[in-house]
N, C-alpha and C positions, 0 to 999 in steps of 0.2 A: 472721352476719358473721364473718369471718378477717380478724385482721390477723396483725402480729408484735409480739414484747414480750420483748426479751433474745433478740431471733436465733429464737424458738420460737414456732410458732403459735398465736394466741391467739383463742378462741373467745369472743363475744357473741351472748347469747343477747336480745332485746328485741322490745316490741310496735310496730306501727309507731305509734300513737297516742301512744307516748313517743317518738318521734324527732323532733319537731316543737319544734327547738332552731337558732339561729344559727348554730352551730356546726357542724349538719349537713354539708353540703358539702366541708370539709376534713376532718372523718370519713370521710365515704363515697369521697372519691380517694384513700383511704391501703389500703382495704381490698375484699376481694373481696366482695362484699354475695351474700348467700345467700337466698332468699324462699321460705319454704315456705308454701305456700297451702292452706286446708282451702275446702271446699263450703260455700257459706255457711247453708244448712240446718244442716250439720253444727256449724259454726262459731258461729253465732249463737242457736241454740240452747242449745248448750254454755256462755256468754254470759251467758245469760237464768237459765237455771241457778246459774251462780254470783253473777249481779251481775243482779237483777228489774230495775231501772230504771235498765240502760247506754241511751246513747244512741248516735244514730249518728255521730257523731264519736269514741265512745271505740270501736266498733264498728273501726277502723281503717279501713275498706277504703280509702276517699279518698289517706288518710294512706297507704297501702302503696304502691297507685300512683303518686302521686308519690315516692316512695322509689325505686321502681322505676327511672321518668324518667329521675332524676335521678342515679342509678347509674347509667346507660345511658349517660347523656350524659359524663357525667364518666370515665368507664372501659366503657367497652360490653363489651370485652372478661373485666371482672373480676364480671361477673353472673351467676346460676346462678336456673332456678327448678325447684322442684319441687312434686308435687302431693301432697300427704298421702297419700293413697289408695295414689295409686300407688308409692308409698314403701314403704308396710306391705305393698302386695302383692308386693313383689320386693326386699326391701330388704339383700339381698348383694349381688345385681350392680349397684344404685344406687348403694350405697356406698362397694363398691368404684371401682364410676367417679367420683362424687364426691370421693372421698378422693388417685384418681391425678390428676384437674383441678385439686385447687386444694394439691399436692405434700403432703401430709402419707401414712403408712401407715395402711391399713386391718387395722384390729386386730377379726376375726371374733368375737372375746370381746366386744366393747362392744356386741352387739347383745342380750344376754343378761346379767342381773343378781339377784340377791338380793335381795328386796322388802323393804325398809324406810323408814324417816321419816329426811327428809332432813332436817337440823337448819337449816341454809339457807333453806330452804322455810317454815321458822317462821310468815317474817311476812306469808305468802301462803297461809296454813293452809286448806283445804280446796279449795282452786283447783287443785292437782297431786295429788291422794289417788291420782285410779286410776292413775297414773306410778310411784308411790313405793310402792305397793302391786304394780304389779307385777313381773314378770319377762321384761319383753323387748318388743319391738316388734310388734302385734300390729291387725287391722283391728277398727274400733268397731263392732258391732252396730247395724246402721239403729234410728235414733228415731224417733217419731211428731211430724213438725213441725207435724202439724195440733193439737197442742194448744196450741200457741203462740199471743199475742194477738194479733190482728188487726196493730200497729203493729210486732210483730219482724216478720210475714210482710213487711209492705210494705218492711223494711229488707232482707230476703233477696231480692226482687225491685228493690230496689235494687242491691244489692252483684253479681246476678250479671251485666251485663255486664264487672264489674271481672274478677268469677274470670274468667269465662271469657275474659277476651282474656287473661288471665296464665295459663290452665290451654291456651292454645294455644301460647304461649311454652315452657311445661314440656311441652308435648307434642312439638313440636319439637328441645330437646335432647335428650328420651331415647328418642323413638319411632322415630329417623330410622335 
């Protein structure tokens, strides 16, 4: 999400499973909502990995959707989606185009970094390790989602008619 904060653009970064607050609505008409959407294979697994026994409501998808919505409807115009994947596979000229849409400069240095422990990240310790360990934006290696238990598979065939009506949203702003 972009807002502003002292005239200067102000970056949130949040899950949708925490935006599920009263206050929503006048958050979301103040700012440009940005949705980056991963596969839910990918997603949920990663998930399962760090937290065994999420469920599907902390899983977001529901929650993103209507986020989505409700962006739309409040500002259609100030919604952006993007796909993960397709992010890491192109992610100069995505950025670049992202960064001219919603008026900030695209600074080619922010895609590339010095790997170290973010002291911010503390209290979410082992949830961002391969971020902060690495050096730059880069495609995840496919995982084996068949060793997942029976009840994430069912949540990943839950969640993907979600991706996919948002992963044709994001295929639409940037494929066209």
């Amino acid at each position: 999400r972009v807002g502003r904060a002292n005239g200067k653009p102000c970056f949130v970064k949040e899950l949708a499973f925490h935006m599920r607050t009263p206050l929503r609505s006048k958050f979301l008409s103040q700012i440009i909502s940005t949705f980056l959407i991963r596969h839910p294979e990918k997603s949920l697994a990663s998930m399962y990995k760090k937290l065994p026994d999420f469920d599907w409501i902390e899983a977001g998808y529901e929650s993103l959707y209507e986020i989505y919505e409700e962006s739309s409807r409040l500002q259609p115009e100030a919604v952006i989606v993007f796909d993960a994947d397709d992010l890491l596979r192109n992610p100069v000229t995505m950025l670049k185009e992202y960064c001219s849409s919603i008026g900030v400069a695209f600074l080619p240095h922010s895609l590339s970094w010095e790997p170290k422990v973010i002291p911010a990240w503390k209290s979410w310790e082992g949830w961002h390790d391969e971020a902060q360990y690495s050096n730059g934006l880069m495609l995840e290696a496919q995982k084996n989602a068949s060793v997942l238990p029976d009840r994430v598979h069912r949540m990943i065939e839950r969640a993907m008619p979600i991706y996919q009506a948002m992963k044709c949203i994001a295929d639409r702003t940037w494929h066209e």
